[in-house]
LOPAVEX-520179 format. One record per residue (C-alpha): x, y, z. Coordinates in nm, 4 decimals, padded with zeros to 6 digits, always signed. Layout:
<atoms>
atom east X	north Y	up Z
...
</atoms>
This chain:
<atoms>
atom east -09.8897	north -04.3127	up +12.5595
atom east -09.9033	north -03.9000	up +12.5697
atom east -09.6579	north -03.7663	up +12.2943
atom east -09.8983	north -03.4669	up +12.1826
atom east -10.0689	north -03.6849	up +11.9787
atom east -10.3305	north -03.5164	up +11.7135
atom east -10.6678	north -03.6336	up +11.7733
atom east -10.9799	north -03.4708	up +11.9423
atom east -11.0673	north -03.5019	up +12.2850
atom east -11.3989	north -03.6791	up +12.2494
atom east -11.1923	north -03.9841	up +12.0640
atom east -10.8552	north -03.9915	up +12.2773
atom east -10.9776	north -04.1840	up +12.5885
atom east -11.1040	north -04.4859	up +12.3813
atom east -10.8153	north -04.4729	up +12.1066
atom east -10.5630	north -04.4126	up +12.4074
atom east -10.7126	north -04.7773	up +12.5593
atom east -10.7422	north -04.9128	up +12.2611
atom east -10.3615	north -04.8230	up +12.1934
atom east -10.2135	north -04.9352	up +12.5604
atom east -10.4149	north -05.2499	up +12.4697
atom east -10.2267	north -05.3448	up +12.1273
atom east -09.8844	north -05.1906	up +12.2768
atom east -09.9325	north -05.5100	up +12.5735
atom east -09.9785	north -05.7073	up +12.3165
atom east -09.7249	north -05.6398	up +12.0844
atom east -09.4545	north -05.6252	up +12.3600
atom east -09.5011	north -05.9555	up +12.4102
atom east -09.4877	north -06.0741	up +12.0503
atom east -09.1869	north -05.8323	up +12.0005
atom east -08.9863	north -06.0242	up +12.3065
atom east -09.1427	north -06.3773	up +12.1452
atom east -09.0019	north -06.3169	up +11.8224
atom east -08.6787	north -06.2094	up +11.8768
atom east -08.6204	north -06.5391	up +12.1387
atom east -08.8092	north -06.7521	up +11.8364
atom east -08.9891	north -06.8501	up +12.0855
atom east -09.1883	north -07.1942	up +12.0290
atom east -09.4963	north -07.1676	up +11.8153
atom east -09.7820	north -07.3999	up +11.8795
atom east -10.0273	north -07.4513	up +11.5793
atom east -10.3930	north -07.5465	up +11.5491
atom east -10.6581	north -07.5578	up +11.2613
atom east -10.9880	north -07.3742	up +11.3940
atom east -11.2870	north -07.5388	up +11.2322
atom east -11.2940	north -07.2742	up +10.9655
atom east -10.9798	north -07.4258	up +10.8748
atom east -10.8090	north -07.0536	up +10.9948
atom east -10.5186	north -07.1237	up +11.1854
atom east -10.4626	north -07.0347	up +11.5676
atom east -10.0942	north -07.0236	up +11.7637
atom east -10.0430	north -07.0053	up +12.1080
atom east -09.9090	north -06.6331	up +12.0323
atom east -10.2917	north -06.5762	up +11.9178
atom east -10.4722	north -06.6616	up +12.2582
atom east -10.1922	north -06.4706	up +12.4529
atom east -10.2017	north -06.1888	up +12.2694
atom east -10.5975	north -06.1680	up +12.3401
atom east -10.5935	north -06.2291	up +12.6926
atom east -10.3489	north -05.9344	up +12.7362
atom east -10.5546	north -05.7041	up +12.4957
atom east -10.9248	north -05.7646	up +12.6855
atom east -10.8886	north -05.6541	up +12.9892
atom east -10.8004	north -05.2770	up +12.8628
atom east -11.1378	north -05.2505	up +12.7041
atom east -11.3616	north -05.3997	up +12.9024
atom east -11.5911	north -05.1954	up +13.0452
atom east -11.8528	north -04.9105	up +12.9033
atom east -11.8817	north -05.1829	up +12.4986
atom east -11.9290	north -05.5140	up +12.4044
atom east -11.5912	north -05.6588	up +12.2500
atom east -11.6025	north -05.8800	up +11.9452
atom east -11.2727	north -06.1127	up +11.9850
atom east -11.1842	north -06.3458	up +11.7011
atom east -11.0609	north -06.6336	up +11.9370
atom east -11.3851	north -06.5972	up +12.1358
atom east -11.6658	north -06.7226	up +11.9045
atom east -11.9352	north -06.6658	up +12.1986
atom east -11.8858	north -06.2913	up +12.1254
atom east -11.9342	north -06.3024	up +11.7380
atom east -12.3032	north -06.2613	up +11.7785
atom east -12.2267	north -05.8633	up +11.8654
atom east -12.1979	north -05.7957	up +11.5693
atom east -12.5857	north -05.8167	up +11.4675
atom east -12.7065	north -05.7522	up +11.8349
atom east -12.5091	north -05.4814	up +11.9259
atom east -12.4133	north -05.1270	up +11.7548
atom east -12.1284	north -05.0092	up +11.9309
atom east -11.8224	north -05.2380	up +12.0080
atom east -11.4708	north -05.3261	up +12.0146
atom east -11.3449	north -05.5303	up +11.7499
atom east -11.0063	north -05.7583	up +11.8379
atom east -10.7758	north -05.9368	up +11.5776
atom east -10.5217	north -06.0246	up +11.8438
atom east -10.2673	north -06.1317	up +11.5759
atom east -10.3504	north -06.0371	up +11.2333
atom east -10.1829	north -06.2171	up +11.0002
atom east -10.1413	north -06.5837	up +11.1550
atom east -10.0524	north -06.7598	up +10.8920
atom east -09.7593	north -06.4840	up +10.7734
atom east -09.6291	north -06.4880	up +11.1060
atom east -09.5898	north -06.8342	up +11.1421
atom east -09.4159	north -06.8487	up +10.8199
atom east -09.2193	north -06.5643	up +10.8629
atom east -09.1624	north -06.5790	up +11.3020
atom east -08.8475	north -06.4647	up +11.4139
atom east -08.7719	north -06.2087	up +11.1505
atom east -08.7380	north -05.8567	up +11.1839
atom east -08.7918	north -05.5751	up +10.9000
atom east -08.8578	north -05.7187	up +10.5559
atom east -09.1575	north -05.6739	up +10.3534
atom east -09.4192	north -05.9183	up +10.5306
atom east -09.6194	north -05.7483	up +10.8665
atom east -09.8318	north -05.9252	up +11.0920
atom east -09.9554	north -05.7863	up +11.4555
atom east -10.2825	north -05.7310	up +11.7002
atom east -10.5561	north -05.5437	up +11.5602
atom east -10.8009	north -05.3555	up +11.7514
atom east -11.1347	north -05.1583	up +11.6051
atom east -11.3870	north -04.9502	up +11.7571
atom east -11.7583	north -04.8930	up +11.6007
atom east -11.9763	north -04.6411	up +11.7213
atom east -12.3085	north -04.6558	up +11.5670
atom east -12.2480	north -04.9247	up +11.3514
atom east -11.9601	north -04.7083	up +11.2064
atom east -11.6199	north -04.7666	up +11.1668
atom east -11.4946	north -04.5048	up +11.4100
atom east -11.1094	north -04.5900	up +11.4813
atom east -10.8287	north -04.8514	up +11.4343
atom east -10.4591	north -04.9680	up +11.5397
atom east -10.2625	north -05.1748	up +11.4350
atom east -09.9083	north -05.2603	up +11.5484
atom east -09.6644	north -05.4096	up +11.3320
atom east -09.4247	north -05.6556	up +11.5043
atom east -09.1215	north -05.7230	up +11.2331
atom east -09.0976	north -05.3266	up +11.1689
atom east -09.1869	north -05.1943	up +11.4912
atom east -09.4811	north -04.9437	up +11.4177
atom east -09.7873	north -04.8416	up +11.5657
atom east -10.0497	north -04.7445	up +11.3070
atom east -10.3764	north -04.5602	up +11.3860
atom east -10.6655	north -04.4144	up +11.1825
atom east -10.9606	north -04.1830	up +11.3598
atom east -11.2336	north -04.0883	up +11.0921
atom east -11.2452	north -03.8337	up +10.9693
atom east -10.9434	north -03.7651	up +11.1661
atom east -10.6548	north -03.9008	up +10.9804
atom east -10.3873	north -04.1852	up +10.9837
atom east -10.0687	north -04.1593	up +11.1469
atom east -09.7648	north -04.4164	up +11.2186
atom east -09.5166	north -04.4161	up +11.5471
atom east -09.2011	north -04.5807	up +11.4885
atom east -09.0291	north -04.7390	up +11.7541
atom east -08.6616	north -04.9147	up +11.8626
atom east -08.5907	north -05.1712	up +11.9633
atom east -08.5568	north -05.0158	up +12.3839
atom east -08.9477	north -04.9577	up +12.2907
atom east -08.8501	north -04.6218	up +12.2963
atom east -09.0166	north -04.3932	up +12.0102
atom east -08.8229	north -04.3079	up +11.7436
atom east -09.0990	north -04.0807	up +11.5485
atom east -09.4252	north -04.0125	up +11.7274
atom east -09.7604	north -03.9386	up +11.4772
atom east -09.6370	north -03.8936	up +11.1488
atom east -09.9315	north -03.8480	up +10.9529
atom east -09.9881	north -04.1169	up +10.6547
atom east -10.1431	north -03.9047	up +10.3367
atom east -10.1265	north -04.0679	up +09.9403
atom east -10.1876	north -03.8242	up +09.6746
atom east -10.5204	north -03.9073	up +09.4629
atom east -10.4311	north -04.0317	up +09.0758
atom east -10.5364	north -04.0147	up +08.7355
atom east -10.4504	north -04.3765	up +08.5807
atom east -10.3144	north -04.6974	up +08.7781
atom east -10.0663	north -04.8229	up +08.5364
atom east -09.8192	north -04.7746	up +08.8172
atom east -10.0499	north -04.9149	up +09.0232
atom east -09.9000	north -05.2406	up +09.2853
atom east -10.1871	north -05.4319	up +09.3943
atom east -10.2033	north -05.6464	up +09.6951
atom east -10.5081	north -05.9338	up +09.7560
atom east -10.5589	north -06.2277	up +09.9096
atom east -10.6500	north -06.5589	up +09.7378
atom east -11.0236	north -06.6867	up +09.8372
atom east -11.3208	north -06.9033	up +09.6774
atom east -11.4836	north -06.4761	up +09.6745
atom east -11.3389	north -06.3995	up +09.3023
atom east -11.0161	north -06.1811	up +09.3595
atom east -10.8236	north -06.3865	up +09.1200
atom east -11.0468	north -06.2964	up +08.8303
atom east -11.0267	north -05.9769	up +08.9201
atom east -10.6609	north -05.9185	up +08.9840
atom east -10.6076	north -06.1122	up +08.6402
atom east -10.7954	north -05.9270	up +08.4374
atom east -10.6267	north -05.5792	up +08.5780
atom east -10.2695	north -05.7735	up +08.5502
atom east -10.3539	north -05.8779	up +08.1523
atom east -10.5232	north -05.5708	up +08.0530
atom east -10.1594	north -05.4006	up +08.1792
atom east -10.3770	north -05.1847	up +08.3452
atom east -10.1829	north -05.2170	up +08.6854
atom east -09.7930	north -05.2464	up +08.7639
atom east -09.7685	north -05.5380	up +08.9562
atom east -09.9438	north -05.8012	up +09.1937
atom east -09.8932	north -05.9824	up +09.5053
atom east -09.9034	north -06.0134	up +09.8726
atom east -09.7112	north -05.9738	up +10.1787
atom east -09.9528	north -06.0729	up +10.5103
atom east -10.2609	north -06.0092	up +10.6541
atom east -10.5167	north -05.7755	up +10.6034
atom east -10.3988	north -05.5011	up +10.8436
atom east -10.0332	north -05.5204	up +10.6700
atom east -10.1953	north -05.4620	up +10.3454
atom east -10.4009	north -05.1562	up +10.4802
atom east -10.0506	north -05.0012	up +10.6422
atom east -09.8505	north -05.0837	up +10.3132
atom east -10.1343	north -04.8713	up +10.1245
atom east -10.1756	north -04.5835	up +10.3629
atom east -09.7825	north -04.5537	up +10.3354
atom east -09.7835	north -04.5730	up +09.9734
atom east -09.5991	north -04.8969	up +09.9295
atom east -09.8798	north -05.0161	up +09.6970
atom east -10.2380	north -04.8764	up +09.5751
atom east -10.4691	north -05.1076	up +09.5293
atom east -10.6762	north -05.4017	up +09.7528
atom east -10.8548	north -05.6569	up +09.6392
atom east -11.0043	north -05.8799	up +09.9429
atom east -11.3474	north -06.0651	up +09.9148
atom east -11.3144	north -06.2208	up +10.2459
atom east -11.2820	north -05.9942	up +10.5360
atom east -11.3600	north -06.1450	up +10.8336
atom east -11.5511	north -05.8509	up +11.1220
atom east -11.2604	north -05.8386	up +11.3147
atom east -11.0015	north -05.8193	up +11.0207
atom east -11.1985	north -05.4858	up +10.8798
atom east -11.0701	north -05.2133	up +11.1108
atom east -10.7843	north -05.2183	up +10.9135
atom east -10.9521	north -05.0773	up +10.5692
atom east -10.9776	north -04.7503	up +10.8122
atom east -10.5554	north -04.7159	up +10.7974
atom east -10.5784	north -04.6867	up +10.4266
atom east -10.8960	north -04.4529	up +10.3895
atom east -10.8024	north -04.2004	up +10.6261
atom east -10.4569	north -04.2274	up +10.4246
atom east -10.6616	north -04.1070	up +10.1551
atom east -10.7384	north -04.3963	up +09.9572
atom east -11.1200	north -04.5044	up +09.8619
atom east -11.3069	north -04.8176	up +10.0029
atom east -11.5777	north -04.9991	up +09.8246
atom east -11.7398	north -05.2804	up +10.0480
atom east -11.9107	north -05.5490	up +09.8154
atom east -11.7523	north -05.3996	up +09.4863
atom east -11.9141	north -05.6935	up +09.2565
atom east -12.2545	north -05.6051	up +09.3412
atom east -12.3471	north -05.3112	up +09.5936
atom east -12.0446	north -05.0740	up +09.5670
atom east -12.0822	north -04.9330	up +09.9203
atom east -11.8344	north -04.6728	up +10.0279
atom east -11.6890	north -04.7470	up +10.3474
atom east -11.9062	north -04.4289	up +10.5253
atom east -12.2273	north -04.6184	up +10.4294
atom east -12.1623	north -04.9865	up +10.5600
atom east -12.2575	north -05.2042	up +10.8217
atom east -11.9967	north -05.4579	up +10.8981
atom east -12.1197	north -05.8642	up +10.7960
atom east -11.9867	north -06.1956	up +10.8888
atom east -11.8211	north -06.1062	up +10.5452
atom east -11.6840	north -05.7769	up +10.4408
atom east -11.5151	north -05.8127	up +10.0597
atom east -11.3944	north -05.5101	up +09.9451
atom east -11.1467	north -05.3243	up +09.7271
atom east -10.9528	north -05.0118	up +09.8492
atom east -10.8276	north -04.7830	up +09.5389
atom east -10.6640	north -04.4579	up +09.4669
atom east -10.8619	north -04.1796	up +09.4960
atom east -11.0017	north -04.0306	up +09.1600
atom east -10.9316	north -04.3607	up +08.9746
atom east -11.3114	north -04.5308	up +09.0923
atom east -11.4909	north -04.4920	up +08.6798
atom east -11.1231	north -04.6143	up +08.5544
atom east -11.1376	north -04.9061	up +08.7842
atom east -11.4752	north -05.0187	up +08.7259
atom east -11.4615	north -05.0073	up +08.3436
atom east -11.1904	north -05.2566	up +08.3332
atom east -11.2912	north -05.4801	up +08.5747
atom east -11.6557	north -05.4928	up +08.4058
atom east -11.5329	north -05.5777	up +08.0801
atom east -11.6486	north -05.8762	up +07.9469
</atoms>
């Protein structure tokens, strides 16, 4: 996909792969949804869910980046182990959002997002994300230190709007804060309570998976993210919202480790927040 798009050279032949890889993919879920096509349903031992849209999706996105890195594919636990052994890879998420999309299959726009998910880590860094949104038709990518942008797309696949870059202003105070967090055994409740009853924040709740959360932020839809259980592949996503100009804090209950300084773990929780708002955030979440 060439439409003068605004990253460097040294990045563009990986993200370019990693693109043609999650625009396969979400072809086919586009063309599924809109013929509500039938959805088969498993419970993984994790008790995650998996749909037949799940193991299609990754067999279309694979063969695009095989090659030069290891690839780290959620419906492929034999490659989970790359994530300790090796320290470059591809990370896959070939339908982010499973459970929202089978809730939610066969609708179009709305508020709820769900689509593949591809990473790349260089170095044990986060180096580059994207994300396609099936219900609302957008292609989402993040470089770092490079920026975020979104192409928007019709329904003929052709684009409407190509690399619009995604930047949110930095604030002083959340009390017009939204936040958006997913319910685990990790603690986010607590947390998001005590922000919702201190009024501190505007509102809470949640509209899909991790990578919709990270696009809704780096568009400015909401500003805050509280997730204590991000799976490897699911993380990529926290790179949409940072390069959008938001903050990320992996382990905020304990380490506080921007997003520059980690290494991903079987677990990644985090919290993404406005920038300039980090002492604010803190103090009222440390209260007693």
């Amino acid at each position: 996909m060439k439409t003068g798009h605004p990253y460097s050279d040294a990045i563009w032949p990986i993200l370019d792969k990693m693109q043609q890889a999650v625009l396969d993919s979400a072809r086919y879920l586009d063309q599924a949804n809109l013929e509500k096509s039938a959805l088969s349903v498993q419970v993984k031992a994790d008790n995650t869910l998996v749909m037949n849209l799940d193991l299609e999706s990754q067999r279309r996105i694979l063969p695009y980046l095989q090659g030069q890195y290891p690839i780290v594919a959620e419906e492929d636990p034999a490659s989970h182990s790359f994530i300790s052994s090796a320290d470059s890879y591809f990370l896959v998420d070939p339908l982010d959002g499973t459970t929202s999309c089978k809730r939610f299959w066969g609708q179009q726009g709305g508020q709820v997002g769900f689509g593949p998910l591809v990473g790349f880590v260089k170095g044990n860094r986060l180096l580059a994300t994207v994300f396609y949104s099936v219900p609302h038709r957008k292609l989402f990518t993040a470089v770092r230190g490079e920026g975020a942008h979104v192409t928007c797309f019709l329904a003929d696949w052709s684009i409407a709007e190509s690399y619009r870059a995604l930047k949110v202003a930095p604030r002083q105070d959340l009390s017009e804060a939204g936040v958006v967090f997913l319910m685990s055994a990790g603690g986010e409740a607590r947390i998001v309570e005590r922000l919702y009853l201190r009024n501190a924040v505007e509102n809470v709740y949640r509209f899909g998976g991790c990578a919709s959360d990270c696009a809704r932020l780096a568009q400015g839809f909401e500003q805050i993210m509280v997730s204590f259980s991000v799976k490897p592949w699911d993380f990529p996503a926290v790179l949409l919202a940072a390069e959008a100009g938001c903050e990320v804090y992996c382990d905020p209950l304990v380490r506080r480790i921007a997003l520059d300084d980690w290494r991903l773990e079987p677990n990644n929780p985090i919290i993404i927040i406005p920038a300039g708002t980090k002492e604010l955030f803190f103090s009222v979440i440390d209260a007693a």
